[in-house]
C-alpha positions in Angstrom: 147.5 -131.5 91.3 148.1 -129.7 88.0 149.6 -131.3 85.3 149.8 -129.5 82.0 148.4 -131.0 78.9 149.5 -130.4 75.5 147.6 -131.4 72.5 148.9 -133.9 70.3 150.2 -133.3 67.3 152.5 -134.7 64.6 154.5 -132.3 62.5 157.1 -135.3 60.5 156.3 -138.3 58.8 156.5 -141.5 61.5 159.0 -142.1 62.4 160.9 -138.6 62.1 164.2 -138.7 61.0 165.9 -138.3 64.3 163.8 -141.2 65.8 165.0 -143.2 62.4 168.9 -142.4 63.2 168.0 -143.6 66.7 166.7 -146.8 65.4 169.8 -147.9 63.7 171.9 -147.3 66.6 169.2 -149.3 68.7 169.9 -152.0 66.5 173.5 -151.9 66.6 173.5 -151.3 70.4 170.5 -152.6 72.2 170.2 -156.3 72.7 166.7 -157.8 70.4 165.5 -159.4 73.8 164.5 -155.9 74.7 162.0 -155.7 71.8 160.6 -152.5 71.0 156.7 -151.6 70.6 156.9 -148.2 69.1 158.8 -146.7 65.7 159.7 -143.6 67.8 162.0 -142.6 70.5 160.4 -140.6 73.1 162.1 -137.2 74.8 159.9 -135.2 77.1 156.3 -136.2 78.3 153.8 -134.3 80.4 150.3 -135.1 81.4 149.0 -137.8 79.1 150.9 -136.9 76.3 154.7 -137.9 74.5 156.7 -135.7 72.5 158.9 -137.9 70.3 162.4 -136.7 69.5 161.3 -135.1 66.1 158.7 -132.6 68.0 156.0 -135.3 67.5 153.3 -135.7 70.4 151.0 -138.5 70.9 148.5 -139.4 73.6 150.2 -141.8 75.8 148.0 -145.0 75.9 150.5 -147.2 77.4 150.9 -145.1 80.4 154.8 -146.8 80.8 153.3 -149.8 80.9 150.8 -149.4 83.9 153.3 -146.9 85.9 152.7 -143.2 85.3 148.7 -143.3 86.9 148.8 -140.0 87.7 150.2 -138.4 84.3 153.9 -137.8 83.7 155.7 -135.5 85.3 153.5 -134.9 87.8 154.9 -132.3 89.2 154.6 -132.8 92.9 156.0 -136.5 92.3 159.2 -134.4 90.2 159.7 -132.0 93.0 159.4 -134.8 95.8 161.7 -136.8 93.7 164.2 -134.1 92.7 164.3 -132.8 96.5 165.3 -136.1 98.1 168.4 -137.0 95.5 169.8 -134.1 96.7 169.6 -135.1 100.3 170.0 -138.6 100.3 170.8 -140.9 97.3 171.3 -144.6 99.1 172.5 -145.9 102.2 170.7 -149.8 102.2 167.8 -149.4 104.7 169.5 -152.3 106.8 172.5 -151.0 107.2 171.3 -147.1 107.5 167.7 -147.0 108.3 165.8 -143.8 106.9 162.1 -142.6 107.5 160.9 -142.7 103.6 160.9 -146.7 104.3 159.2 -146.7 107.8 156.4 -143.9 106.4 155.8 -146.3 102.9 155.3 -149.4 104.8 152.7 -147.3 107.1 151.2 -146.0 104.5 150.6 -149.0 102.5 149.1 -150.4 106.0 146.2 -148.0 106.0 145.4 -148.8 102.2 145.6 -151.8 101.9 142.6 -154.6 102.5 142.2 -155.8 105.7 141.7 -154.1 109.2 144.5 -156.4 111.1 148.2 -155.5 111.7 150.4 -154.9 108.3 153.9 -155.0 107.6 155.4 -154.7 104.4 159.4 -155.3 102.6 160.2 -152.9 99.9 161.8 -154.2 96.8 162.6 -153.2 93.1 161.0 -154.6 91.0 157.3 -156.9 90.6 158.9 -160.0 89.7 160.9 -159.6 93.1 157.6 -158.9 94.8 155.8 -161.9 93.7 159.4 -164.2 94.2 159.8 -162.4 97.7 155.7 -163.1 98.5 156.4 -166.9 97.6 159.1 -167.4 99.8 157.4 -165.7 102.9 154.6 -167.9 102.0 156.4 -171.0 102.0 158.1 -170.1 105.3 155.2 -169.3 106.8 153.2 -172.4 105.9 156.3 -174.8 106.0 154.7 -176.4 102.3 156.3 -175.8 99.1 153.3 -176.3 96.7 151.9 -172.7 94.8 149.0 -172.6 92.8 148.7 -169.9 90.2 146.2 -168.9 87.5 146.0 -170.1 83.9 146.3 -166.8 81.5 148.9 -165.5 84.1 151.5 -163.1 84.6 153.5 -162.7 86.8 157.1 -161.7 85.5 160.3 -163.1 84.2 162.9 -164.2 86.6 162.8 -167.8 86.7 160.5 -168.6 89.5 158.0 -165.9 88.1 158.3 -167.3 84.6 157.4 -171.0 86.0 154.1 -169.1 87.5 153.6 -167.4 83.7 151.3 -169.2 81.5 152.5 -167.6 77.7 155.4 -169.7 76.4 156.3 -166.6 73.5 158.0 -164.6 74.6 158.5 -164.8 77.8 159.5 -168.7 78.7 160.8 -170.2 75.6 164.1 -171.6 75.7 164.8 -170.3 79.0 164.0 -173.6 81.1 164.0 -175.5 83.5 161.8 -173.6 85.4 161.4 -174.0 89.6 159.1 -176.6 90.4 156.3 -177.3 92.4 154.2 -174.7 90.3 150.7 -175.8 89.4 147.7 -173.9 87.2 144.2 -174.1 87.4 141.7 -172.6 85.8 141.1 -168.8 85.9 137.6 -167.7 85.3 136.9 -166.4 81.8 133.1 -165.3 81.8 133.3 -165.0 77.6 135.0 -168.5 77.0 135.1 -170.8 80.1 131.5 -172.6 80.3 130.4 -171.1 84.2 130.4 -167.4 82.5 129.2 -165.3 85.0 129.1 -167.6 88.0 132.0 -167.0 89.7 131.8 -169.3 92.5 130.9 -172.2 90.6 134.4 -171.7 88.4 136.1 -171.0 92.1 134.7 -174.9 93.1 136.3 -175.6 89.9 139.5 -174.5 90.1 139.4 -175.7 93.7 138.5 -179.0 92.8 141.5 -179.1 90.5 143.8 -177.7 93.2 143.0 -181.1 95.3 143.4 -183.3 92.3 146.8 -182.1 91.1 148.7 -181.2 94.6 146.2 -181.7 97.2 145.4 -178.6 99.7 147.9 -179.9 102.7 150.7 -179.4 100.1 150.0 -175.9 99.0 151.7 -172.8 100.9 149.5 -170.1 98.5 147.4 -169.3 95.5 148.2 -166.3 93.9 145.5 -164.9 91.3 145.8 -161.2 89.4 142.5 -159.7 90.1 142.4 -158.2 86.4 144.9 -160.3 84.8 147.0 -158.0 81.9 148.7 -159.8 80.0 146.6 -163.0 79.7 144.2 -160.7 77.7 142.6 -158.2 79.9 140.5 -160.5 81.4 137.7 -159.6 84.5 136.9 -162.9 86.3 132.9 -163.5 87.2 131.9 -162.0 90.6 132.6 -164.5 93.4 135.5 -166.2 91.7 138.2 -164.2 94.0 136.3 -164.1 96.9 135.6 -167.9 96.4 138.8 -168.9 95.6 140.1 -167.4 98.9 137.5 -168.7 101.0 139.0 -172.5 99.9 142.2 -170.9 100.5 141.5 -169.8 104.0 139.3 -173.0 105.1 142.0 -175.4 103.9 144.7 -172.7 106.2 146.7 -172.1 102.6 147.9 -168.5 102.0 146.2 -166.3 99.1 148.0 -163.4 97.5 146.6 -161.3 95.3 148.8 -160.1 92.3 148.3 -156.6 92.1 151.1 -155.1 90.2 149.7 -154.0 87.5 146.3 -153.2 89.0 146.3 -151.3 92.2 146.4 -148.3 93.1 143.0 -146.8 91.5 143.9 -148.3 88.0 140.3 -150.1 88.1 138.7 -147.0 90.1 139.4 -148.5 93.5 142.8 -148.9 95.5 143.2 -152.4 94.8 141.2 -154.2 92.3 140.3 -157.2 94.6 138.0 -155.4 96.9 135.4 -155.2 94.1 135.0 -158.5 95.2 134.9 -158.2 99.0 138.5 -160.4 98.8 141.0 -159.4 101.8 144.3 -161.6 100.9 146.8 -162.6 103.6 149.8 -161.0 101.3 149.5 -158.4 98.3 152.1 -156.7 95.6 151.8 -153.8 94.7 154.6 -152.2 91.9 154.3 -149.7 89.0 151.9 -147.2 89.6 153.2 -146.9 93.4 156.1 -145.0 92.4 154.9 -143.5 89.5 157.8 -143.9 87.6 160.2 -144.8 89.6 161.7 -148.5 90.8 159.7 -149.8 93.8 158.0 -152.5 94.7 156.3 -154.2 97.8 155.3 -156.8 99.3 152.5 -156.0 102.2 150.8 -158.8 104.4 149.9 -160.0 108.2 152.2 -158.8 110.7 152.2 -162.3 111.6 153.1 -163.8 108.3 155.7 -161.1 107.5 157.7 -161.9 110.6 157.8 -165.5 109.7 160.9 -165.1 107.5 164.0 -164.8 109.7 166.0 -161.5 109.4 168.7 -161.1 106.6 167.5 -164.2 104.7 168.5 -162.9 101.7 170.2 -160.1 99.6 169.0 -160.1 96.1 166.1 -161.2 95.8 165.7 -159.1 98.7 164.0 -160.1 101.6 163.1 -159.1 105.6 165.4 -156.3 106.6 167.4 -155.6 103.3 166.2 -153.2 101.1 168.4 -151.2 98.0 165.0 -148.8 97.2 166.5 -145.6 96.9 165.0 -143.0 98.6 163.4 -140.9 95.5 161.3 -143.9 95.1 160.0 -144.0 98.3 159.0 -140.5 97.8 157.6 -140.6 94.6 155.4 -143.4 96.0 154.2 -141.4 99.1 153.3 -138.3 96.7 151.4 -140.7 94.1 149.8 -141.8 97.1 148.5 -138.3 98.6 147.4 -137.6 94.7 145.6 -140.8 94.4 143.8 -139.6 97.6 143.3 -136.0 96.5 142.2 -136.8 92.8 141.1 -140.0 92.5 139.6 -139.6 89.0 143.4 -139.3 87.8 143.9 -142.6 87.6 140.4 -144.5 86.1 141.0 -146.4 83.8 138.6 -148.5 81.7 138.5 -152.3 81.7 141.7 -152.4 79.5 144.0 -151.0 82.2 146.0 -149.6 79.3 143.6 -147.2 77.4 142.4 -143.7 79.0 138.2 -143.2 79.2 139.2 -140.2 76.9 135.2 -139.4 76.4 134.8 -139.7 80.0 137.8 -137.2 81.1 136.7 -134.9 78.9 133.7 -135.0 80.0 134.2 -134.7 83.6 137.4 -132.7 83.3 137.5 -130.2 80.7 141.3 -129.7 80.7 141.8 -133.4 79.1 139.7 -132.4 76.4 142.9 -130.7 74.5 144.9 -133.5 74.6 141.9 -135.7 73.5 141.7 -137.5 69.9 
C-alpha cells in the first residue's frame, strides 16, 4: 500500500478565515453536546496528514479518533469502498443476505484470540458492540450481574454510560443509568499500591468482585486492555490474564473491550494477547473499517448462538444487521493491509500519537510529513 504524504504546512493564521466563517455557522447550527476539539474545519486528508479548509495541513495525531490506522484515504480501502456503493448500497443482511457479511465474520475468526469455533454479529457502532456483548452474555449465563473496570470506557448509550467511570462529560445529568453494573479496581502500575504485580491487583479486584455481587451473580467482566480514555493506562502484566482466569474458574464470561485498541494499534492484532488473555467474546470497532461505520461483536460459536434469532432490531442483535456493504469492505481491505504492512499501524503507548522518530526512521517516506 501506497499512501501519499504531504508535508505539513500552514500558510494562514489559525484558524483561517474560512475555517472562522465555518465556526459561526457551527455555532448557530450544530448542537454544543457535539463539542469541538480543534479551531479548524478539515477538507481533504491523505496519509497522516489534514488539509484544513484555508490550504492549512497538519499532522493528524488524532487519527479520527483511533479509526483511520492505516492513513486516510488509503487508497485500496477508497477504491474497495467506492466500488461496492456502486453495486450494492443496503439490503439488511436478514432480510437480503450478501457475502461482504459472511467473509467479515470469517475473517474476524481467523484473527481473533482463541483456536475454537467463532462467530461474530456486525453492528454500527462500539457502544452497540459492548451493549450487544452484554446481552449475549447475560443470555448465555442466565445472570444479570456485569463487572467493569474503574477508569473505563465504554460509550454513551445508556447501558454503556452506567459501565463509564467519568461523570463529565459523558454521564452527567443523563441518569438513571441500567443497573446491576459494578466497578472494581483496574490496575494502575504508577498509582495503585501493587504497581507492577499484576496478579496480585487481579486477586484484588477479584476479591472485590465477591464482596460487592458475589461470582454466582455475575454473567461477565469486561476490561479495556489499554484503557483510552481513563488516561492511557497499561495494566501490570498478569492483571488481564489473571482477571480472566477468576473469570473462567467461577464459569463467568470475560470480554475484552477492544474498540479502540485492536487491530495492530499496540503493534499486535488485539492488545490482550500481550498478555496471553483469550476472552470468550471481544469488540472490535474503529480501526476495522477504517473510516467507515462498523462494529462487531466476535465470540464462541457456542455463546453466540445462545441469543435466539431476531431478538432485536436496534440495538441490533443475532441475525439483523443495517452495516452497509462499503463498510464491510473497507474492513476486509484494512484487514489485508494490516496483514501486508503491519508497521502502518504502531502506535506508541498513547494510542493517539504517531512514533514519528520511529517511522522515519524505519520508513523514509514518513519523514516529509514529520515535525
Amino acid at each position: 500500500m501506497s499512501v501519499p504524504q504531504v508535508a505539513r504546512n500552514i500558510v494562514t493564521a489559525i484558524p483561517g478565515p474560512k475555517s472562522q466563517a465555518l465556526e459561526e455557522e457551527h455555532h448557530r447550527y450544530v448542537s454544543a453536546g457535539v463539542g469541538q476539539g480543534m479551531p479548524v474545519f478539515a477538507e481533504t486528508a491523505s496519509g497522516s496528514t489534514i488539509t484544513d479548509v484555508d490550504g492549512n495541513r497538519f499532522i493528524d495525531l488524532a487519527s479520527g479518533i483511533a479509526v483511520t490506522g492505516v492513513g486516510n484515504c488509503a487508497p485500496e480501502v477508497v477504491a474497495a469502498v467506492q466500488e461496492e456503493v456502486a453495486k450494492l448500497t443496503h439490503t439488511n443482511f436478514a432480510t437480503t443476505p450478501y457475502a461482504n457479511y459472511v467473509e467479515v465474520c470469517k475473517k474476524l475468526a481467523e484473527h481473533t484470540p482463541g483456536d475454537f469455533a467463532k462467530k461474530s454479529v456486525l453492528v454500527n457502532s462500539g457502544a452497540e458492540a459492548v451493549e450487544n456483548a452484554i446481552k449475549i452474555a447475560r443470555k448465555y449465563t442466565g445472570r444479570s450481574a456485569v463487572v467493569v473496570m474503574e477508569n473505563a470506557f465504554h460509550g454513551r448509550t445508556n447501558l454503556t454510560m452506567a459501565m463509564t467511570t467519568k461523570s463529565m462529560p459523558y454521564k452527567q445529568g443523563f441518569g438513571a443509568f441500567a443497573p446491576d453494573v459494578f466497578r472494581v479496581p483496574f490496575s494502575y502500575p504508577l498509582r495503585d499500591d501493587f504497581g507492577a504485580d499484576g496478579a496480585a491487583a487481579a486477586k484484588a479486584a477479584a476479591a472485590k468482585i465477591e464482596l460487592l455481587v458475589g461470582s454466582a451473580n455475575v454473567a461477565a467482566v469486561i476490561a479495556e486492555p489499554i484503557q483510552g480514555e481513563g488516561g492511557f493506562i497499561v495494566p501490570a502484566e498478569g492483571f488481564l490474564s489473571g482477571l480472566a482466569e477468576w473469570a473462567h474458574a467461577h464459569d463467568v464470561l470475560y470480554i475484552s473491550d477492544e474498540i479502540q485498541a485492536s487491530f495492530c494499534r499496540s503493534g499486535k492484532w488485539f492488545a490482550c494477547e500481550y498478555d496471553g488473555v483469550v476472552p470468550d467474546l471481544i469488540t472490535t470497532a474503529k480501526a476495522l473499517g477504517g473510516g467507515m461505520p462498523i462494529a462487531v461483536v466476535t465470540g464462541r460459536a457456542e455463546i453466540m448462538d445462545a441469543v435466539q434469532p431476531a431478538a432485536s432490531a436496534a440495538p441490533t442483535v443475532a441475525t439483523r444487521s443495517p452495516v452497509p456493504p462499503r463498510s464491510l469492505q473497507s474492513a476486509l481491505w484494512r484487514s489485508r493491509i494490516c496483514r501486508q504492512r503491519p508497521h502502518i499501524s504502531v502506535r506508541s503507548s498513547n494510542p493517539y500519537s504517531v512514533r514519528w522518530s520511529t517511522k522515519c526512521r524505519r520508513w523514509p517516506k514518513y519523514a516529509a510529513a514529520a515535525p
